[in-house]
DOFIDREN-906492 format. One record per residue (C-alpha): residue number from 1; y, x negated, z negated. Coordinates in steps of 0.05 Angstrom, whole numbers, padded with zeros to 5 digits. Each point is the difference from the previous one (the first is absolute). Layout:
N
    i       v       u       w
  NUM       Y       X       Z
...
This chain:
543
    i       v       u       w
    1   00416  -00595   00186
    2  -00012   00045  -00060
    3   00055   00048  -00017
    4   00039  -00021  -00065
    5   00000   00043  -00055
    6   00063   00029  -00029
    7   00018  -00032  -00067
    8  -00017   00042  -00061
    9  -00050   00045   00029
   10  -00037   00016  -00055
   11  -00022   00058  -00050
   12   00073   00008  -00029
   13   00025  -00001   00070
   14   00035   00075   00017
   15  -00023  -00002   00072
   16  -00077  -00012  -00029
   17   00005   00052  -00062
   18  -00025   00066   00044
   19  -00058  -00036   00031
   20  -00020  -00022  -00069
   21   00013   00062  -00031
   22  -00030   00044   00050
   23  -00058  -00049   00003
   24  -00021   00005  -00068
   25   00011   00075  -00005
   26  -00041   00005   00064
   27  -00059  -00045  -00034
   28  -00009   00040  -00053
   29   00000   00064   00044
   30  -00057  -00033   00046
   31  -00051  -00016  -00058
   32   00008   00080  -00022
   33  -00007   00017   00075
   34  -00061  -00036   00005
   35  -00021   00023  -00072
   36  -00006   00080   00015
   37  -00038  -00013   00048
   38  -00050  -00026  -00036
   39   00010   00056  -00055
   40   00002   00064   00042
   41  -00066  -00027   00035
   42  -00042  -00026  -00057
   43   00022   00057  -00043
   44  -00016   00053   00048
   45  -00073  -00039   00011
   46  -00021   00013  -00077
   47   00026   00073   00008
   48  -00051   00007   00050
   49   00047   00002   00063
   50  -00038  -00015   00072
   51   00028  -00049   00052
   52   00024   00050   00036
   53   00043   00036  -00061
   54   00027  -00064  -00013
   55   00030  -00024   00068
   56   00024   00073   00002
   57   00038  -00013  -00065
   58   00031  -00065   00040
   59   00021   00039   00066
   60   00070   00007  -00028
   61   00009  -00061  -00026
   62  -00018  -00030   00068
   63   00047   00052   00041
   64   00059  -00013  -00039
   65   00003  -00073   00036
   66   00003   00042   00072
   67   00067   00042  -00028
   68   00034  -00046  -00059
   69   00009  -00055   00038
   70   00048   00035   00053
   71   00031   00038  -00050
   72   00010  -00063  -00043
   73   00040  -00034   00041
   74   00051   00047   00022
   75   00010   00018  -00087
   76   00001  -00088  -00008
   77   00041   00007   00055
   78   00051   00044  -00024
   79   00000  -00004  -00070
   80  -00025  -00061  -00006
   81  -00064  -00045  -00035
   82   00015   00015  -00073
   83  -00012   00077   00009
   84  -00060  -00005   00038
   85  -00028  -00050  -00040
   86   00015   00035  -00067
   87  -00024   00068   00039
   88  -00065  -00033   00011
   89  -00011  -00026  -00074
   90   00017   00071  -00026
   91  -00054   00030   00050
   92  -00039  -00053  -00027
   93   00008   00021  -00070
   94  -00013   00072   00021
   95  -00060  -00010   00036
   96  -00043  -00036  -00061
   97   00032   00063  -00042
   98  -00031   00049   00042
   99  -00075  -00040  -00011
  100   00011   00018  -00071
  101  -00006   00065   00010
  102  -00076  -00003   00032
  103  -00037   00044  -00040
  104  -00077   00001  -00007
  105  -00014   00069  -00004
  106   00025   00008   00067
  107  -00025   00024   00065
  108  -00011  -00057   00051
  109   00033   00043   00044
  110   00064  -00003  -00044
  111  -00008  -00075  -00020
  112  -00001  -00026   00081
  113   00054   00036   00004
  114   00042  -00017  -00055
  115  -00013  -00080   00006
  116   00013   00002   00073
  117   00072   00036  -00008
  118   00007  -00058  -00060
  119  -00026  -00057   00047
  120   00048   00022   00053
  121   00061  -00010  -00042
  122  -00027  -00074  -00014
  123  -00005  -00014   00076
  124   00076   00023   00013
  125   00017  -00042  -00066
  126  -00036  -00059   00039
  127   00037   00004   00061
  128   00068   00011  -00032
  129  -00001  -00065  -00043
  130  -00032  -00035   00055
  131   00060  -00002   00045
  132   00040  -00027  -00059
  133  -00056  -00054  -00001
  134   00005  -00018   00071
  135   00072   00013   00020
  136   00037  -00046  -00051
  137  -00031  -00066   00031
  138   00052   00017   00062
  139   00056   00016  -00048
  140   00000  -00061  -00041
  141  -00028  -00045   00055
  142   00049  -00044   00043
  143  -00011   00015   00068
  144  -00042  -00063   00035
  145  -00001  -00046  -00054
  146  -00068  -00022  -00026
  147   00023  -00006  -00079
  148  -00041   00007  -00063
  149   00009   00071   00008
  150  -00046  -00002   00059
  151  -00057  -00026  -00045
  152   00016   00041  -00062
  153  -00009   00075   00049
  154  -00067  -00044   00026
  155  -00024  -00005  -00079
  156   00028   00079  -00022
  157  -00046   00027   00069
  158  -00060  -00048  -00027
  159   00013   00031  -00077
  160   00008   00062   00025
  161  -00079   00004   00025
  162  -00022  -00037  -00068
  163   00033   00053  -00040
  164  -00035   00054   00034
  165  -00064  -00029  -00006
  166   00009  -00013  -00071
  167   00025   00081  -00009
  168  -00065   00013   00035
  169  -00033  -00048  -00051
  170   00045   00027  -00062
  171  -00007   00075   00012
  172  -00063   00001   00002
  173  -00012  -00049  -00064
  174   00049   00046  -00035
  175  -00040   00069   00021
  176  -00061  -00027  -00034
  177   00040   00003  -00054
  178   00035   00060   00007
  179   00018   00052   00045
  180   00066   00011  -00042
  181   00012  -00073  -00013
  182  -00003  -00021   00078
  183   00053   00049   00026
  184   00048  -00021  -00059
  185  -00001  -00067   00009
  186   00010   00014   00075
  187   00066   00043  -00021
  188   00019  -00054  -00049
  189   00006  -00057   00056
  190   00041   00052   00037
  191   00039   00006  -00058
  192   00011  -00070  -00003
  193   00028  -00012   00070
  194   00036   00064   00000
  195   00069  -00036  -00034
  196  -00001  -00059   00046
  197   00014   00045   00058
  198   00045   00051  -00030
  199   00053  -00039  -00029
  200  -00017  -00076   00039
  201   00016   00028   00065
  202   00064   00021   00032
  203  -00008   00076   00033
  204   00025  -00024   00067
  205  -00057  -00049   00008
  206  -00033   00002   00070
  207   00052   00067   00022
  208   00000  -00005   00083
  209   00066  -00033   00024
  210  -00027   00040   00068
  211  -00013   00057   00033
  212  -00077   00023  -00028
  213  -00054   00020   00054
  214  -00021   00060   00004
  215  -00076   00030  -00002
  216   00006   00013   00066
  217   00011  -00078   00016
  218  -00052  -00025  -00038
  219  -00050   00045   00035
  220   00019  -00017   00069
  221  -00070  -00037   00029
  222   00024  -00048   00051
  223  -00022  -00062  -00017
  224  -00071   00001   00023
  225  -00024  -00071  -00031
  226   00024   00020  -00073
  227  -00024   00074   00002
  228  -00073  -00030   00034
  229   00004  -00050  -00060
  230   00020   00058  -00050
  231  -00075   00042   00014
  232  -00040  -00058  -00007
  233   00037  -00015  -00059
  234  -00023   00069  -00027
  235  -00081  -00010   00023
  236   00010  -00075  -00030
  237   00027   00037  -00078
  238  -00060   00040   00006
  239  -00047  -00041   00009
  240   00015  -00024  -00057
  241   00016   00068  -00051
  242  -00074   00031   00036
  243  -00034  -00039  -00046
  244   00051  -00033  -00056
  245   00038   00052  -00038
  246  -00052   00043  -00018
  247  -00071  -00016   00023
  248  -00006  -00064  -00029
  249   00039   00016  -00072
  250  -00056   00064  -00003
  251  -00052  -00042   00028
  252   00011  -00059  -00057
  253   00006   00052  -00053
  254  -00072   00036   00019
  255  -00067  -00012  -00023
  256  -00068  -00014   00017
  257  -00035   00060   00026
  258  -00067  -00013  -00024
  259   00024  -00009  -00072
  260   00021   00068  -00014
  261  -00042   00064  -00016
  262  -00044   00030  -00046
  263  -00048  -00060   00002
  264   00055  -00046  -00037
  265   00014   00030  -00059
  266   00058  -00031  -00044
  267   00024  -00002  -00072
  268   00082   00023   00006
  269   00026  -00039  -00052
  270  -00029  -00058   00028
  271   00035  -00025   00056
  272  -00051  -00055   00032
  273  -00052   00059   00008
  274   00025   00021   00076
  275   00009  -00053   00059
  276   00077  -00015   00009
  277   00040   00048   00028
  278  -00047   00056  -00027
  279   00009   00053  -00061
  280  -00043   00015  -00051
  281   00006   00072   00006
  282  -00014   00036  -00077
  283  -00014   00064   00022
  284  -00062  -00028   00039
  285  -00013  -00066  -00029
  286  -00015  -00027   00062
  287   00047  -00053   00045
  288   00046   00046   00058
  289   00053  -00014   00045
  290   00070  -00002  -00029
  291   00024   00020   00060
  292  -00051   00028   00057
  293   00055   00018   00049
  294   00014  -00070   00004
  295  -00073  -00027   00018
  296  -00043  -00042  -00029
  297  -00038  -00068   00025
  298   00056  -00040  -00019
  299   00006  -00066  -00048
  300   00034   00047  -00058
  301   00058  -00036  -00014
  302   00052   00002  -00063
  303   00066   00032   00026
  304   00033  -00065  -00022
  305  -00049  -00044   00050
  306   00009   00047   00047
  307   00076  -00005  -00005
  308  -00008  -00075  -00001
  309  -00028   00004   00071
  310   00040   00049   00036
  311   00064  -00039  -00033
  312  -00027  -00075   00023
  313  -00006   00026   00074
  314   00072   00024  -00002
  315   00023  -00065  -00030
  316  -00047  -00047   00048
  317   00034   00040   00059
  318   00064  -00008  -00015
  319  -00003  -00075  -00018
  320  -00041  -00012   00062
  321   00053   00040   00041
  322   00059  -00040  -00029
  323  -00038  -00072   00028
  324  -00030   00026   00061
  325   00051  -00042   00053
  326  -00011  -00059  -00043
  327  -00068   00000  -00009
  328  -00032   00041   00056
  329   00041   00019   00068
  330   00032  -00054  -00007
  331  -00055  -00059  -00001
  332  -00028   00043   00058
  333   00049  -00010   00040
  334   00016   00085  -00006
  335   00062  -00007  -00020
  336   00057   00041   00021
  337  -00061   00049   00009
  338  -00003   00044   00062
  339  -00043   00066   00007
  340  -00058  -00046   00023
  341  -00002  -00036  -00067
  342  -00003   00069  -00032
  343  -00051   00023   00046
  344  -00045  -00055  -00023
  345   00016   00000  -00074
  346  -00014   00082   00002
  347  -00064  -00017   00028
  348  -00025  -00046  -00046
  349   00036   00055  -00051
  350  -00063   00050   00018
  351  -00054  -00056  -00028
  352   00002   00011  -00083
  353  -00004   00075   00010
  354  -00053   00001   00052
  355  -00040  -00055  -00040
  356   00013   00043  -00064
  357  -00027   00068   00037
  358  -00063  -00039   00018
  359  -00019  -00037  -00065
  360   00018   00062  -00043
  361  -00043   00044   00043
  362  -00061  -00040   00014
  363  -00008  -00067  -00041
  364  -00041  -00005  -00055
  365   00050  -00015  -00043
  366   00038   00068  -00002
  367  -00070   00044   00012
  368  -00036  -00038  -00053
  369   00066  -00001  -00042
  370  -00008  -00063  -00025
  371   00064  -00009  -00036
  372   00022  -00070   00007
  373  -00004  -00006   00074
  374   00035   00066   00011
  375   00060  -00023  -00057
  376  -00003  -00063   00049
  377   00002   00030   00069
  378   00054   00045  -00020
  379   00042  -00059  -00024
  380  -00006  -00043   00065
  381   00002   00069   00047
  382   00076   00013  -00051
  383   00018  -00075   00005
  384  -00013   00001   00075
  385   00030   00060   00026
  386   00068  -00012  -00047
  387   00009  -00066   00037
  388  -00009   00014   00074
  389   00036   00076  -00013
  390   00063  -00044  -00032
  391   00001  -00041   00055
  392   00001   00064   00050
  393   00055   00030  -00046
  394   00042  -00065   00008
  395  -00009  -00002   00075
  396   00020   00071   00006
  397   00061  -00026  -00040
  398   00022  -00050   00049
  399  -00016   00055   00063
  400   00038   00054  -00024
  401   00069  -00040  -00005
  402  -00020  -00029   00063
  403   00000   00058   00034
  404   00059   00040  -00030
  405   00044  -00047   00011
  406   00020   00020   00076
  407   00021   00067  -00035
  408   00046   00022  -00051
  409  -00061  -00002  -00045
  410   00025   00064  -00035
  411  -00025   00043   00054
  412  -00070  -00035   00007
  413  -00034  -00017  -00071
  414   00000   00074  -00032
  415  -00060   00011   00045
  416  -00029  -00072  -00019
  417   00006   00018  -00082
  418  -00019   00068  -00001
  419  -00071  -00022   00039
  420  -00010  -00044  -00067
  421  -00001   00046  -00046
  422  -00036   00065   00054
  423  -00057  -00064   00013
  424  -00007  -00001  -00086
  425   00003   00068   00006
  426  -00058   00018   00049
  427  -00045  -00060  -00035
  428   00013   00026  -00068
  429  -00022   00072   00018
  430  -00051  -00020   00056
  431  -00036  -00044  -00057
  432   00002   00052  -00055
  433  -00038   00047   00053
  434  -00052  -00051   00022
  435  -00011  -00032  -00064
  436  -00020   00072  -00034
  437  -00041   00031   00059
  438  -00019  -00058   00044
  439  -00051  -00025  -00060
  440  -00043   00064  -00009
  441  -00031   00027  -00059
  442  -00046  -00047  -00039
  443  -00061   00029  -00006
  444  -00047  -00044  -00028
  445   00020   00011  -00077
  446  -00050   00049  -00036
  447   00026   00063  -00040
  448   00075  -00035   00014
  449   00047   00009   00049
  450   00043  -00068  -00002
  451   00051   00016   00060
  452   00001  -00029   00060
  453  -00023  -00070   00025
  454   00066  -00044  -00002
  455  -00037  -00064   00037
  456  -00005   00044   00065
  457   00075   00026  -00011
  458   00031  -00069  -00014
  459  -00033  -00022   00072
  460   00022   00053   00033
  461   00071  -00007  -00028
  462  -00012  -00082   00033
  463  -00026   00027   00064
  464   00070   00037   00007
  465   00038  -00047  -00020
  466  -00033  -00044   00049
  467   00009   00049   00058
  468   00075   00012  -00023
  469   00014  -00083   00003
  470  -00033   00002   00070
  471   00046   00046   00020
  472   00064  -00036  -00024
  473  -00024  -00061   00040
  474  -00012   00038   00063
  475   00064   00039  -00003
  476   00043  -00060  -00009
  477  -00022  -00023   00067
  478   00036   00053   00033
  479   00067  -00042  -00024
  480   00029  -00035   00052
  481   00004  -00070  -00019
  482  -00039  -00057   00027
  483   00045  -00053   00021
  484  -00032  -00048  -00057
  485  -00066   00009   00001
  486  -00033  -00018  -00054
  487  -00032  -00062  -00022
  488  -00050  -00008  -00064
  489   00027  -00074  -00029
  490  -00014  -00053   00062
  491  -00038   00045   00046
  492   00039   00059   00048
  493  -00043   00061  -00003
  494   00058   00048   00036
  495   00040  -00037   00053
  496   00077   00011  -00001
  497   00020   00042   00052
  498   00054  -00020   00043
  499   00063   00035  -00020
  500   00036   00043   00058
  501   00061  -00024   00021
  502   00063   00041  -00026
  503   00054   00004   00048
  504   00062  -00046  -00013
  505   00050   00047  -00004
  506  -00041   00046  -00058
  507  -00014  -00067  -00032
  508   00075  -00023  -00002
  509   00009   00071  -00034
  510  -00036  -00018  -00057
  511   00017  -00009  -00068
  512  -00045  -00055  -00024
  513  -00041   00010  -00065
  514   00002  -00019  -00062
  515  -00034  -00041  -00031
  516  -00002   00036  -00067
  517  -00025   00075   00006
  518   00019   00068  -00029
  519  -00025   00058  -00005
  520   00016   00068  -00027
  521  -00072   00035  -00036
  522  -00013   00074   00006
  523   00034   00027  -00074
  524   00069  -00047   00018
  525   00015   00048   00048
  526   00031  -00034   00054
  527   00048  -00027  -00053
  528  -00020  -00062  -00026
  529  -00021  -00060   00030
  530  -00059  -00041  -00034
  531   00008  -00073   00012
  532  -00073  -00028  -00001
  533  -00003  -00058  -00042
  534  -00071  -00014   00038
  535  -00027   00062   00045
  536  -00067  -00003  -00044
  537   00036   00020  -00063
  538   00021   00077   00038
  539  -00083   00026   00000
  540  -00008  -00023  -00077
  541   00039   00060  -00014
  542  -00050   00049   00032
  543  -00055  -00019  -00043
């Protein structure tokens, strides 16, 4: 029978008023996460940035998720959820300051530089008001009881995604715009949720009524399953970032090669006279690349289309994630997953990307660039790979709270997160690299050099994306776990394995488990345990 709810649970209720304050504060901060992004990237593309300079300028973003997180914890932890959470909004703040201060006239040298040291101060800000996002459902949350509450952390996670895909969306709307305009609104939604958490919050909020765990805990590798599961959980986030975060953003934004050059001359105050995603340069009168180091061969997209795509992937992924044991594993007859349903699911996870290195190198559509069936296979390779790598993420989800739960999880995860954000890490600059040198020079463009060819980088960023799911899917075979095979609706592909018997003594020992699992993430610090409302809802914050 379903759990009754207490009586006046509701907005006005004390024991709800920090998860409803730290969820709106933490909504606004995830659309102006998403949102620089968007600006650092599409910004640095009309400066004339490469791939390569750009996922350079997001190396320190992407490391500050492999340190913060630890270190967030233990400061939550001791000082409680109302410092970090107003630290992280001040970093926040600081870090779209600093993008003020990109100058023009300077070197690019000086400029990767500068934004990277700015972007790094965002990342830490991410991961700082994160934990306040994700720690508070324990803390308001009555232990075992399957109230409203449950639902309403089910809806924030789902929100959460949207948000970001709509700061994707909204930054990049803004920047076409305004440079200037952009990073202040940004601030100005900081602003905004800045009050809520300074004076709706108590300052004790979330302190540890235990003894913390140390680094030296959290590092200790002995849970095999869970640290197996944690490396093909950073091949799996790669395979996605070697082609997402900046191939395909650079690759939407670039035009067609054989429009540019001396032979198509152009009129600069009239803005029809070059092919989209060309400039009419005036001091040739003749249609060039606005930005050569990013490639050309692409459908030469508006920044605010091309915002529009990267930020409806993020919020298909996330909704698809948040349904996935209704509406896939579980019809299939997958659910509770096991490593063999993960196996299978990372499998079918190498198909978009591999289908998307083939047609982008060698159909007709893509070497003939004819426009609408490119727009159209991009679409259906986006669509496709959001809803089978959502369902991957969810699975994941379920396995790593599976596993961790014969250990103090403390010691086990740190390994687990930090491989999330070192997988981004290694796709993000693995993707910059291919994507500017795996495409060659175009030379087919008389009296005009028009950069390199971005068709033959984007498929090379798929082909290693593809190689990089593979990967995940044969490394998670090396977890031991096949007592329930696996079965694909009313047919048994895998066989459950006959468990070995334990002997009667160890099994009287026991403590059974709960039904209802918690978990402590890398950044708590081995303070804090996370009860999870549904096990799906703990990847959506990796994203």
């Amino acid at each position: 029978t379903q759990e009754e709810e207490p009586e006046g649970w509701g907005f006005s209720d004390p024991k709800l008023r920090p998860f409803v304050i730290i969820s709106i504060t933490y909504l606004l901060f995830t659309v102006t996460d998403g949102a620089i992004r968007m600006i650092v990237l599409l910004h640095a593309y009309n400066k004339s940035f490469s791939a390569l300079e750009v996922a350079i300028m997001f190396t320190l973003y992407e490391l500050a998720g492999v340190f913060t997180n630890l270190a967030a914890g233990m400061m939550g932890a001791r000082w409680g959820i109302r410092l970090t959470l107003i630290t992280g909004l001040c970093l926040q703040i600081f870090s779209y300051g600093l993008l003020f201060g990109w100058k023009d006239d300077w070197s690019k040298e000086t400029a990767i530089v500068y934004v990277t040291i700015a972007q790094m101060f965002a990342g830490i800000a991410k991961d700082l008001t994160k934990l306040g996002g994700k720690t508070v459902t324990k803390l308001v949350t009555p232990e075992g009881k399957d109230t409203r509450l449950f639902r309403l952390v089910s809806l924030l996670t789902g929100w959460k995604n949207s948000l970001k895909g709509v700061g994707y969306f909204l930054g990049s709307a803004l920047l076409e715009v305004s440079y200037p305009l952009a990073l202040a609104f940004m601030m100005g939604l900081i602003v905004v949720a800045m009050p809520f958490a300074i004076f709706g919050l108590d300052k004790d909020l979330g302190t540890a009524k235990k003894k913390n765990s140390s680094l030296k805990e959290i590092f200790v590798f002995d849970n095999f399953n869970l640290n197996v599961l944690s490396l093909a959980r950073l091949f799996l986030f790669a395979s996605r970032d070697f082609w997402f975060e900046v191939p395909l953003p650079f690759y939407l934004r670039s035009p067609d090669c054989q429009t540019l050059g001396p032979d198509f001359s152009c009129t600069p105050d009239d803005d029809g006279s070059c092919t989209r995603g060309a400039l009419c340069d005036p001091s040739l009168d003749y249609c060039t690349n606005v930005n050569p180091g990013g490639g050309c061969g692409g459908p030469g997209l508006d920044r605010v289309v091309v915002g529009a795509f990267l930020g409806g992937y993020i919020i298909l992924y996330g909704q698809v994630q948040s349904w996935t044991p209704q509406l896939v594993t579980g019809p299939l007859n997958q659910t509770p997953p096991n490593k063999m349903t993960e196996v299978f699911w990372g499998m079918i996870n190498c198909y978009p990307t591999m289908i998307a290195a083939l047609v982008v190198y060698a159909s007709d559509a893509f070497r003939q660039y004819q426009l609408t069936s490119m727009i159209t296979w991009l679409v259906i390779i986006i669509v496709s790979f959001a809803v089978i790598f959502a369902i991957n993420s969810s699975i994941h989800s379920f396995l790593v709270v599976k596993y961790a739960k014969a250990d103090k999880v403390a010691v086990s995860v740190g390994f687990y997160y930090m491989s999330n954000a070192l997988g981004r890490l290694m796709g993000t600059l693995g993707s910059g690299f291919l994507y500017t040198y795996a495409g060659g020079e175009v030379e087919n463009v008389p009296g005009y050099d028009p950069g390199t060819d971005g068709r033959l980088g984007l498929a090379a960023c798929f082909l290693a994306g593809t190689i990089s799911s593979f990967l995940a899917a044969v490394i998670t075979i090396w977890i031991k776990d096949e007592e329930s095979g696996l079965k694909c609706g009313n047919w048994t592909i895998v066989y459950p394995k006959e468990p070995i018997e334990e002997d009667s003594n160890q099994e009287g020992n026991q403590e059974p488990q709960q039904e209802s699992s918690s978990l402590i993430v890398a950044g708590d610090g081995g303070t804090s345990e996370i009860q999870l409302v549904e096990s799906q809802n703990l990847d959506q914050e990796q994203i």
